[in-house]
C-alpha positions in Angstrom: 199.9 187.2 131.2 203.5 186.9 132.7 203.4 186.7 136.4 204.9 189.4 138.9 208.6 188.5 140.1 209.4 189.7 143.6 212.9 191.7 143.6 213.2 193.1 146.5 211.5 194.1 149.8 212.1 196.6 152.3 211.2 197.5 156.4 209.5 200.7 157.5 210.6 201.9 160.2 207.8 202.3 162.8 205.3 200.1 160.4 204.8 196.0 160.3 203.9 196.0 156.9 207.0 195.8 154.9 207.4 197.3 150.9 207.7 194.7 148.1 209.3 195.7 144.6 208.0 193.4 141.7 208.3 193.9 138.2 206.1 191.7 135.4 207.6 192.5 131.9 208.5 196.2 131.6 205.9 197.0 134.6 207.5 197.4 137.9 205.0 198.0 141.2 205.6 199.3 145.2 203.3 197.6 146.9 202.7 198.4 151.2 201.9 194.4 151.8 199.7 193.2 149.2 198.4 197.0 148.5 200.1 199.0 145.5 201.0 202.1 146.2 202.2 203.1 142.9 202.8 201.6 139.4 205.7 202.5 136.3 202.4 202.2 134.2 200.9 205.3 136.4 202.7 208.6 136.7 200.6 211.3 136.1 198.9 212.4 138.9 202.6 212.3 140.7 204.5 214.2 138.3 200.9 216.9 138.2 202.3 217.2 142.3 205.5 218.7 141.3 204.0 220.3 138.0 201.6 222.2 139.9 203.5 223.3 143.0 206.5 224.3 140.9 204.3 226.6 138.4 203.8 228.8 141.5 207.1 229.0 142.7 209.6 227.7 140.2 210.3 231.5 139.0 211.9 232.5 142.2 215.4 232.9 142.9 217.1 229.5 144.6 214.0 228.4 145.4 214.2 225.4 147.9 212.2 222.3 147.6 211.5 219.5 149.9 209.8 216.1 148.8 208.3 213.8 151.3 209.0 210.3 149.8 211.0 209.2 146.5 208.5 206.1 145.3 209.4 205.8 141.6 211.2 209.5 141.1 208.6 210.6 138.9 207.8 213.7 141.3 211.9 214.0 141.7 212.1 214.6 137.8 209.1 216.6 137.0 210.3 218.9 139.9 213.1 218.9 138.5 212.7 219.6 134.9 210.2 222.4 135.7 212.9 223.9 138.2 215.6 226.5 137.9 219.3 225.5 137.4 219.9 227.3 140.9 216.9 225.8 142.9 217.7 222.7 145.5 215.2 219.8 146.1 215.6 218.3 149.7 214.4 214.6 149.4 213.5 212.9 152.6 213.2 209.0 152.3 213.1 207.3 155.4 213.5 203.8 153.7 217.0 203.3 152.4 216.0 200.3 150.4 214.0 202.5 147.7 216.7 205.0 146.6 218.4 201.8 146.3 215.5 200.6 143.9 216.2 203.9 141.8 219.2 203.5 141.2 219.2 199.8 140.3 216.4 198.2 139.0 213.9 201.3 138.4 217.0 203.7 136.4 215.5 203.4 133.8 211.9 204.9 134.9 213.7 207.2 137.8 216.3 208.7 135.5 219.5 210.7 137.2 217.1 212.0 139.5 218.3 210.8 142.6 222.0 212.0 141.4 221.3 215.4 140.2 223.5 217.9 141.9 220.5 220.1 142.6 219.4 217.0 145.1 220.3 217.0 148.6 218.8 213.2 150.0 218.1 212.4 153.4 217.6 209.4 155.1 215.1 211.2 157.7 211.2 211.3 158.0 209.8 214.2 156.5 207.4 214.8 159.2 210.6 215.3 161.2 213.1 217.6 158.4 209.8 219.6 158.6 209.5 220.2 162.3 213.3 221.2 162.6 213.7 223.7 159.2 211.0 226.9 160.2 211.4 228.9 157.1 213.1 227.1 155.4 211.3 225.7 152.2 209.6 227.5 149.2 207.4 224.5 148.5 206.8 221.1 150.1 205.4 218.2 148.1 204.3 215.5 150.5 203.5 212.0 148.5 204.2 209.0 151.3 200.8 207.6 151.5 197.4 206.9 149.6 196.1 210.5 151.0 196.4 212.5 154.5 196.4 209.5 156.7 199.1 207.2 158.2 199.0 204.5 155.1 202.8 203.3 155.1 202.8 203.3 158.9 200.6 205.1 161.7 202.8 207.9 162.8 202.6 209.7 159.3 199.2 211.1 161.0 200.9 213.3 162.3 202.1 215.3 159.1 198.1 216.0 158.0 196.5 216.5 161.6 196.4 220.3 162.6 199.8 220.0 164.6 202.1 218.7 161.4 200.1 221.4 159.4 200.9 224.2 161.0 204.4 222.6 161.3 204.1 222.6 157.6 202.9 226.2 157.4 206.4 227.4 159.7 208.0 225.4 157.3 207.2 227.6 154.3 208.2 231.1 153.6 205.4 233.6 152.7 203.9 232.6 149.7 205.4 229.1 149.6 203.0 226.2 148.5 202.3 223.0 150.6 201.4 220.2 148.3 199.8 217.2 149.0 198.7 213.9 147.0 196.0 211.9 147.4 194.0 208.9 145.8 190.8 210.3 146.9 189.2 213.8 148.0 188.9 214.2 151.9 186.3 217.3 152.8 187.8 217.5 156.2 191.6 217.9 155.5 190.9 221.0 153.1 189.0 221.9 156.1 192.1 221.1 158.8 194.3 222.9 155.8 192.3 226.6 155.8 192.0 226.5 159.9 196.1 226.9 159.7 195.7 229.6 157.6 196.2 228.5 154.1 194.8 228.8 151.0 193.5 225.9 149.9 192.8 224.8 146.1 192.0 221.2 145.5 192.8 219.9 141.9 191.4 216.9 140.9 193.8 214.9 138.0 194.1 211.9 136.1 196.6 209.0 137.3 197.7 208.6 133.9 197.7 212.6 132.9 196.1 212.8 129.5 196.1 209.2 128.9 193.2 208.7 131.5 193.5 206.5 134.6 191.3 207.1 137.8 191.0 210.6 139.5 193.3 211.6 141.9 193.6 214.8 144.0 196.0 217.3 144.7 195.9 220.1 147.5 197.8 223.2 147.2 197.9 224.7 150.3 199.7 228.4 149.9 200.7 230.2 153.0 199.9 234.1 152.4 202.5 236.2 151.9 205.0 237.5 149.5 207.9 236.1 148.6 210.8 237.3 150.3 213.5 238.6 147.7 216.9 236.7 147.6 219.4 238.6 145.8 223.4 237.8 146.3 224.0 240.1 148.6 221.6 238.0 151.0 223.4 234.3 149.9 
């Protein structure tokens, strides 16, 4: 078996574990230290985030999307393939380094993505672009660690304790959809998730979609509501 050939690593702010980018062949991995956060081999369960969240609000008008961490793009281009030509995605990536990866050595798997004119980047944490945008988001798709602790560093606990969820939950517009991915189920965050006042469903999926792969999970978290309607007079 060929051996993995480091290309690149990467600070987090606020974390003393670094990222490391290695590739092996045509396999390319993000690992946090010597732990792998995601693989080009694996994209199922991350592009079932977007699919999911988008098939309950991808009909509206504009609607306004915000992703929590750009790892590989696959979330980025199943959003937005499943999107409307007028929607926006807001991408918050607080490490510079890994948009850099997309649009060098992971193109190929990323795709335009990160280049799309629907695509609004910013070099912010989420946890933060949440806090300051009340209203402002249809869905948000949060995939920055292994689940709703503080993996990549300790102050992401902050977006899954009840304080960043009912951030979250201003965040949203009536009937918007928080989504959150997770390598395991966690009993207690649904739990955290309904006290705000959402509706919780938890979907369990494959890492590798159809082809298999271990089982993931996937809250959707909607904030009751209807949509408001945006029509141009209100642009």
């Amino acid at each position: 078996m060929k051996p993995w050939i480091l290309l690149d690593t990467a600070t987090i702010p606020g974390s003393e574990v670094g990222l490391r980018l290695l590739q092996r062949g045509s396999e390319f991995s993000i690992q946090l230290g010597r732990t792998e956060l995601m693989n080009s081999r694996l994209s199922g369960s991350e592009e079932a985030l977007a699919n999911l969240a988008c098939a309950r609000i991808g009909a509206r008008q504009r609607a306004t999307l915000l992703i929590g961490g750009l790892g590989m793009g696959f979330t980025l281009a199943a959003a937005l393939a499943a999107l409307k030509p007028d929607a926006r995605v807001v991408l918050a990536e607080l490490v510079p380094a890994v948009v850099a990866w997309a649009r060098g050595p992971l193109a190929p798997i990323c795709g335009p993505g990160p280049d799309d004119p629907r695509v609004t980047i910013l070099d912010e944490d989420v946890a933060r672009v949440i806090r300051e945008n009340p209203g402002a988001y249809d869905a948000i798709l949060l995939d920055v660690d292994n689940g709703p602790e503080g993996l990549t560093r300790p102050s992401n606990d902050r977006l899954y304790d009840g304080s960043g969820l009912g951030a979250a939950y201003g965040a949203l517009r009536p009937g918007g959809v928080l989504a959150v991915w997770s390598a395991a189920p966690d009993r207690a965050f649904s739990g955290r998730l309904r006290l705000v006042g959402f509706a919780v469903d938890e979907v369990v999926v494959r890492a590798n979609g159809k082809g298999g792969g271990a089982r993931h999970t996937i809250w959707l978290a909607t904030r009751p509501g209807m949509a408001p309607r945006r029509d141009d007079k209100n642009r």
